[in-house]
N, C-alpha and C positions, 0 to 999 in steps of 0.2 A: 199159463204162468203169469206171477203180477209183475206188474208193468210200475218199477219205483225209481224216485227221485234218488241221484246220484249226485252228493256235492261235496268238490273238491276245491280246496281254499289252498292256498299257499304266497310266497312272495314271489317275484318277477327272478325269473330265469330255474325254478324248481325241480322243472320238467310238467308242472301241473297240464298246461293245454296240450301238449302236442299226446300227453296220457289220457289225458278225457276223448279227444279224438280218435284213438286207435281204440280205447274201451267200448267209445261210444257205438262203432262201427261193429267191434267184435260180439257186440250185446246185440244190433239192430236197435239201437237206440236213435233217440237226434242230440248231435250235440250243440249245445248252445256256451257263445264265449262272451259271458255279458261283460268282460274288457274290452272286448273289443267296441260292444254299444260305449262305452264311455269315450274310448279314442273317437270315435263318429261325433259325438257331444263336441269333444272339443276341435275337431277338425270343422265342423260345423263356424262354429265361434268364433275361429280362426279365420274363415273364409267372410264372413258375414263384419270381421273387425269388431266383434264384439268383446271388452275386455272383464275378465271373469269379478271383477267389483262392480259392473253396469248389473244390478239385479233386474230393472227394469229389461234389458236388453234380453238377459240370459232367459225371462218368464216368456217374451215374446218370441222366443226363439224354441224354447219345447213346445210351446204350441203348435207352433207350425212342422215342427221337426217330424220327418217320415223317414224312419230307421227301420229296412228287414233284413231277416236272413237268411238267404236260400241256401237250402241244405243240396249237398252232391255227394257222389262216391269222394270225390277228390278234392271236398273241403268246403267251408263254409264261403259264401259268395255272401258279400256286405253291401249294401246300397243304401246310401242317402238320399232322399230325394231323388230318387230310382238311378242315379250313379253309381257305377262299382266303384267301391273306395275305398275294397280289399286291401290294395298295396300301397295306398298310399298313408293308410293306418297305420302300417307297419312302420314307418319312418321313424327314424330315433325322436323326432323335436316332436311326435305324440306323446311319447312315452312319459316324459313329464309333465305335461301340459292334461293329459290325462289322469293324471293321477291330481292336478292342482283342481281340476272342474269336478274329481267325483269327491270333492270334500265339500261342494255346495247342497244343502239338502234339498232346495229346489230340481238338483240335477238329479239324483239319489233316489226321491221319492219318485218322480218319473221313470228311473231307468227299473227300479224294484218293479211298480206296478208292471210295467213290459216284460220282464222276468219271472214272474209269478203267474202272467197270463199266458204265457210259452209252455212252464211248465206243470201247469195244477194239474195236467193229467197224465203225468205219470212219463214211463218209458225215457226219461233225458238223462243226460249226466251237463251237469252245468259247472263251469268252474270259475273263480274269482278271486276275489277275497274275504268276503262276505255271506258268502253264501249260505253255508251253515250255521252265519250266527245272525243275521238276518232278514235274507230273500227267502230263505225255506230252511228255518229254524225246529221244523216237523219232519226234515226229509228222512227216506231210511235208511240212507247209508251217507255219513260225513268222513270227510279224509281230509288232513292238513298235512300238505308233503313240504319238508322244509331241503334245506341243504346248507352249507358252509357259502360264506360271501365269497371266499376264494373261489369254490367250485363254478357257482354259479355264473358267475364274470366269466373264467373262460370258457365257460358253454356260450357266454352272450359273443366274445369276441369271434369265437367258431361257425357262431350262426351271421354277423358282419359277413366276416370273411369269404363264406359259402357264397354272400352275397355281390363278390366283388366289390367290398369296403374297405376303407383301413379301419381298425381297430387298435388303442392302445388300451392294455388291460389296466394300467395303474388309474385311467380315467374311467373306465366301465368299472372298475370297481369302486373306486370312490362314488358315481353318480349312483351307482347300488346300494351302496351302504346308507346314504343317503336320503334314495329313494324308501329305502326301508324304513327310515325313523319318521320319515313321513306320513307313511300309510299306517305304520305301527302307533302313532302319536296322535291323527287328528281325533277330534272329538265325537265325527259323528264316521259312524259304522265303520272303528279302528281295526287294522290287520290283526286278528286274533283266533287261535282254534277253537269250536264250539266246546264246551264240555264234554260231551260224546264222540269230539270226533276222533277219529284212529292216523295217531299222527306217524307220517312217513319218511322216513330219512333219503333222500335221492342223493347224497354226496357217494356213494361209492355204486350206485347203480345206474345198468346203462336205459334205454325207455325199455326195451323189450322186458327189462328185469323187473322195471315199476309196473308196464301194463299186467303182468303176470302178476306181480304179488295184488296188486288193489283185485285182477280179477278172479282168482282164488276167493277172498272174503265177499266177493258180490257174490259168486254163484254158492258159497255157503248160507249166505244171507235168504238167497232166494228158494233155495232147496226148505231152508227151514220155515220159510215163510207158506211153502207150499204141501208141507209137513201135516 
C-alpha cells in the first residue's frame, strides 16, 4: 500500500496535533510536529539572548542549531542540541514567542527545508499551519480543522489545568484571538487552507470523533489510490 503525505493545518487549540498523533500511530505512520521545531527556534533565542530584530544573531544561530525528533509509542521526544526540551516547549511564554520568530523568513526557510527532508518519502502525517500551502503544497491528502475561539480556549484552559495551572479563560481567549490575527495576517506563509484541502469543524467534536472522520477519508483515499 502507498505510503502518502498527510497534512493537517489549523489554528492553536483545533485539536489538529494531538489528531495527527493518534492518526499517525493508527496508520504506522511517523508523525512530525513542525510547531514544535519552531518553539525549539525560539527557545533557542531565548536561551542564547538573542532578540528576534538581531538578523545577524538569528543567521548564526540556524547555523549552528541541531533540532531532532525521536519518534516513540508514547510521543515525540524533541532535543536541541541533544537536550530534551519536550516540556519545556510546551510553556505558555513559547507560544507566542513562537509564533513571533516563524514570521522570520530566515527561520521559515530553514525549518521548511527540515520538513520536507523528514517527509519527501512519504508515510507521515505532519501538522502546522502551513503545511498544505507551503511545506508540501503536492501532499495527498490536506486537512484544515478549524473551531470557534470560544471552543478552542476552553480546551487550552482544560489542558492548563490537567497541568496543575491556573488558567483564566477570558485571558486564553483573548491571547487566542490574538494569536490568530497574527498567524492569519503576516506576510509570509499566512495561516490559510490550501485550496484542496478538506476543511474540518472540531467545535462540537470530541478527538476520538476527529481521528475517525479524517481517517475514514484517508483510507478511502488510499484504497482508491491502490485501485
Amino acid at each position: 500500500m502507498k505510503r502518502i503525505i498527510i497534512a493537517i493545518d489549523g489554528p492553536a487549540a483545533s485539536g489538529k496535533s494531538t489528531t495527527a498523533q493518534l492518526l499517525a500511530k493508527k496508520l504506522g505512520y511517523v508523525y512530525l510536529d513542525t510547531g514544535a521545531m519552531y518553539r525549539v527556534c525560539a527557545l533557542a533565542a531565548l536561551q542564547q539572548g538573542i532578540r528576534l530584530d538581531d538578523t545577524a544573531g538569528i543567521d548564526r544561530m540556524l547555523q549552528k542549531i541541531d533540532i531532532r525528533i525521536e519518534y516513540s509509542p508514547e510521543g515525540n521526544k524533541v532535543l536541541l542540541d541533544s537536550i530534551d526540551v519536550t516540556k519545556r516547549i510546551r510553556e505558555e511564554d513559547m507560544s507566542r514567542l513562537a509564533s513571533d520568530i516563524s514570521t522570520l523568513k530566515a527561520v521559515r526557510d530553514k525549518m521548511v527545508a527540515l520538513q520536507r527532508r523528514m517527509g519527501e518519502n512519504g508515510g507521515v502525517v505532519m501538522d502546522g499551519r502551513d503545511i498544505g500551502t507551503v511545506v508540501f503544497p503536492d501532499a495527498d491528502l490536506k486537512f484544515f480543522m478549524i473551531a470557534s475561539a470560544k471552543a478552542r480556549a476552553h480546551r487550552r484552559c482544560d489542558e492548563l489545568k490537567a497541568k496543575g495551572k491556573n488558567a483564566d479563560y477570558e485571558i486564553v481567549l483573548n491571547e487566542m484571538i490574538e494569536r490568530d490575527k497574527q498567524d492569519s495576517t503576516r506576510a509570509l506563509a499566512p495561516l490559510k487552507p490550501a485550496d484542496d484541502a478538506i476543511e474540518i469543524d472540531t467545535t462540537s467534536l470530541s478527538i476520538a470523533q476527529q481521528v475517525e472522520k479524517l481517517y475514514s477519508i484517508i483510507s478511502a483515499k488510499l484504497t482508491s489510490l491502490d485501485a
